[in-house]
C-alpha positions as CSV (number, residue, x, y, z in Angstrom):
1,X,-6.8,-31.4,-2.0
2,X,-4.4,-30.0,-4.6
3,X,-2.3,-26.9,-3.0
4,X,-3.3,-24.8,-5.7
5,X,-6.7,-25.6,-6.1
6,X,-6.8,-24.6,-2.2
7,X,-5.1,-21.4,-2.6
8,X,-6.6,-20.2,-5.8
9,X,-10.2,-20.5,-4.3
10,X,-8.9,-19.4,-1.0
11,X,-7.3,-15.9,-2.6
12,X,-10.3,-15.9,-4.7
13,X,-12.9,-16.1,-1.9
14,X,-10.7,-13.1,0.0
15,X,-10.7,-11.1,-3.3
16,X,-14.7,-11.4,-4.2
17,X,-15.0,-10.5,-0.1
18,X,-12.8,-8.0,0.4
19,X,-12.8,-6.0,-3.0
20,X,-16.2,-4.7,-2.7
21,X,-15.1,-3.1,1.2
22,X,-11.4,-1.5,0.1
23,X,-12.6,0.0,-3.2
24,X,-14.3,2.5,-2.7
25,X,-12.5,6.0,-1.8
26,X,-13.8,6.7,0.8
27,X,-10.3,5.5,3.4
28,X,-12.6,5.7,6.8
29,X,-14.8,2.7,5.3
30,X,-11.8,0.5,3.9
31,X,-11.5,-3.1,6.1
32,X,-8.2,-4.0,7.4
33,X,-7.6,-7.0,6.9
34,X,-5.2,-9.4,8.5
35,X,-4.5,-12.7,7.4
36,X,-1.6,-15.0,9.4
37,X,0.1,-17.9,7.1
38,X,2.5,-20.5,8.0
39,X,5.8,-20.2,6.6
40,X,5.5,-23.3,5.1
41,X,2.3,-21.7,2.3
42,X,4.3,-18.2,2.3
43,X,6.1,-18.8,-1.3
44,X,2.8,-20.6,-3.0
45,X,0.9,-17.1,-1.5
46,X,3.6,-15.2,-3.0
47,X,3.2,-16.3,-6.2
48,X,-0.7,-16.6,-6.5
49,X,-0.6,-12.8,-5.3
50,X,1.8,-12.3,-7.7
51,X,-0.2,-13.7,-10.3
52,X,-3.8,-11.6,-9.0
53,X,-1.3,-8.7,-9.3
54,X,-0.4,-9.2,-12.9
55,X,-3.8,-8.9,-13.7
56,X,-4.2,-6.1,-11.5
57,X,-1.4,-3.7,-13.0
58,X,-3.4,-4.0,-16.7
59,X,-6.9,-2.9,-15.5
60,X,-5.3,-0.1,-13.5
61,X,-2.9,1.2,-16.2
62,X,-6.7,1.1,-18.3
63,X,-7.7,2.7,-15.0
64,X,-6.0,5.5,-14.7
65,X,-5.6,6.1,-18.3
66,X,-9.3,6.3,-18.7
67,X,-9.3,8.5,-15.6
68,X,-6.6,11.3,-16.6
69,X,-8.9,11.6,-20.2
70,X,-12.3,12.3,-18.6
71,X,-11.6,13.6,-14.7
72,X,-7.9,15.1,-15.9
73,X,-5.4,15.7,-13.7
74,X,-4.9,16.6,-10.4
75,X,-7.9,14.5,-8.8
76,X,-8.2,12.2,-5.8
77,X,-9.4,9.0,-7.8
78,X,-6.3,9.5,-10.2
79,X,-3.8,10.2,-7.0
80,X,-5.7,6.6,-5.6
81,X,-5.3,4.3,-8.9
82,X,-1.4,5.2,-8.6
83,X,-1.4,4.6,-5.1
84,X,-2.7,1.3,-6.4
85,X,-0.3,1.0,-8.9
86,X,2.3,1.4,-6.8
87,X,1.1,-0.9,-4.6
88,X,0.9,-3.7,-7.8
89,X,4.6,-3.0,-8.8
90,X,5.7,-3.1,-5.1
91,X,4.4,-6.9,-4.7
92,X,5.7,-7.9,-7.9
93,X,9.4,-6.4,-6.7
94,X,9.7,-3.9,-9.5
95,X,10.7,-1.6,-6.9
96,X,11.6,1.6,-10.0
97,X,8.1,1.1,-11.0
98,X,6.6,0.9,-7.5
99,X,8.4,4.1,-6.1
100,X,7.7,5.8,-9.4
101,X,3.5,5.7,-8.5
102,X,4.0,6.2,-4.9
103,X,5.8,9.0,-5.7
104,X,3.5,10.6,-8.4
105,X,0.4,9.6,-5.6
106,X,2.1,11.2,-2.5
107,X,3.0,14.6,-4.8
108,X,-0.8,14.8,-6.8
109,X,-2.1,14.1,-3.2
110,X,0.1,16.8,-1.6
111,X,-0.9,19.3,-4.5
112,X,-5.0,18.6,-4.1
113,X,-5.2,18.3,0.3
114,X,-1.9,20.0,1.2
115,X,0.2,18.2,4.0
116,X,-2.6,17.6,6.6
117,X,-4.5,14.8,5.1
118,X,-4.5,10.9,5.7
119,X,-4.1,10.3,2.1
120,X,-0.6,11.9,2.1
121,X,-0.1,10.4,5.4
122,X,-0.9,7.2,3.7
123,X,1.4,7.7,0.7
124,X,4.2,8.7,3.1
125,X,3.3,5.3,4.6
126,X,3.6,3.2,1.2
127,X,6.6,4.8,0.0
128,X,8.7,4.7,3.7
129,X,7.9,0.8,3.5
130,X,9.2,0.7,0.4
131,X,12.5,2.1,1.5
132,X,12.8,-0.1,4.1
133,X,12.4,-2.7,1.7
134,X,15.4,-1.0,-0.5
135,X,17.4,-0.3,2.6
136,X,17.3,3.1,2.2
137,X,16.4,3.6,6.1
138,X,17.0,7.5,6.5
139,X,14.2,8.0,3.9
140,X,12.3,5.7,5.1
141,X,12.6,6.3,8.9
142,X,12.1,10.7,8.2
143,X,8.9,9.4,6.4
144,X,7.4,7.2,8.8
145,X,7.4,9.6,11.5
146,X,6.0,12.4,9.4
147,X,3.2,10.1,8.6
148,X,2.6,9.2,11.6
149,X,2.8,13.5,12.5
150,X,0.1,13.9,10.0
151,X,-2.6,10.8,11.0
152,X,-2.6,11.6,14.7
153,X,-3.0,15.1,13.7
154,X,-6.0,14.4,11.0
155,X,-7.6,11.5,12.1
156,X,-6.6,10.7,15.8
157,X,-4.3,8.0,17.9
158,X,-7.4,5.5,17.4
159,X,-7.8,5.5,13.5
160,X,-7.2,2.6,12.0
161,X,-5.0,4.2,9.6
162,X,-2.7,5.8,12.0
163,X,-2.5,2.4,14.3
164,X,-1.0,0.8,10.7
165,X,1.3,3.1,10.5
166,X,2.3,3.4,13.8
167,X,2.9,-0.6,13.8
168,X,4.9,0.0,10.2
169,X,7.6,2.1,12.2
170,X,7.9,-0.1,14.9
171,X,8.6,-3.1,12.4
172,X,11.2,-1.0,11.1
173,X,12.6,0.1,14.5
174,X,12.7,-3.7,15.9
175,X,14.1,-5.0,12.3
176,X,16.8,-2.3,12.3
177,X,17.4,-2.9,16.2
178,X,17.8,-6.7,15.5
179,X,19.9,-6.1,12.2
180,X,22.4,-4.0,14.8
181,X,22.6,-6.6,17.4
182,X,23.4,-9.4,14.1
């Protein structure tokens, strides 16, 4: 079978699956999902999410323009769709773009719940991975642990939500242990 006839109905399947269970807002509902790939199929991956995420960033830029006419701003499902966003520009490695709609998330979400709420735990979450990924490992270490602060506060030391974040920092931690020892 052709690599790319496997992976194109295999990312396919996942997305007709799996869209239906993360869409919704409601965070406590949402599947985690964990999928292991050998090295070898990372770069084809890659580039097939790429591609899904291409067409991703168009219907959420309809998305949330759509949104900020009829539900206005400040409002969860706006704060959400540029989570989302910024979750589109991170894969694609336009990391301006991507810290841009993390940003704009983790303030609107800030503004609507305050600091107690997994939604701005989560956006701390999104945008301290993101500067990992830029290096920037002050930022991104001060933001981890207040995300983590928040979720066991909010939601508990078994929510899902926290555990991913928890498992985040200590990704960073090991990375930044092993970068030391290098």
């Amino acid at each position: 079978m052709d690599i790319d006839v496997f992976f194109d109905g295999f990312l396919g399947q996942l997305h007709n699956q799996f869209t239906p269970l993360v869409a919704g807002h409601n965070r406590h509902n949402e599947a985690i999902i964990l999928i292991v790939i050998p090295s070898t199929f990372l770069r084809t991956v890659r580039v097939k999410i790429t591609l899904m995420s291409n067409n991703l960033e168009e219907k959420y830029l309809k998305a949330l323009q759509l949104e900020k006419q009829v539900i206005g701003v400040p409002h969860s499902i706006v704060a959400n769709t540029l989570n989302r966003l910024g979750a589109v520009y991170d894969q694609q490695q336009n990391y301006e773009l991507a810290e841009q709609y993390y940003r704009q998330s983790l303030e609107m979400s800030q503004q609507l719940f305050g600091e107690e709420h997994p939604d701005v735990a989560g956006s701390m979450n999104n945008l301290a991975s993101l500067y990992e990924v830029l290096g920037r490992d002050d930022e991104a270490e001060a933001l981890y642990i207040q995300a983590i602060s928040i979720s066991l506060r909010v939601s508990g030391e078994s929510d899902p939500h926290t555990t991913i974040i928890q498992c985040n920092y200590q990704s960073f931690l090991d990375e930044r242990q092993q970068n030391n020892q290098g």
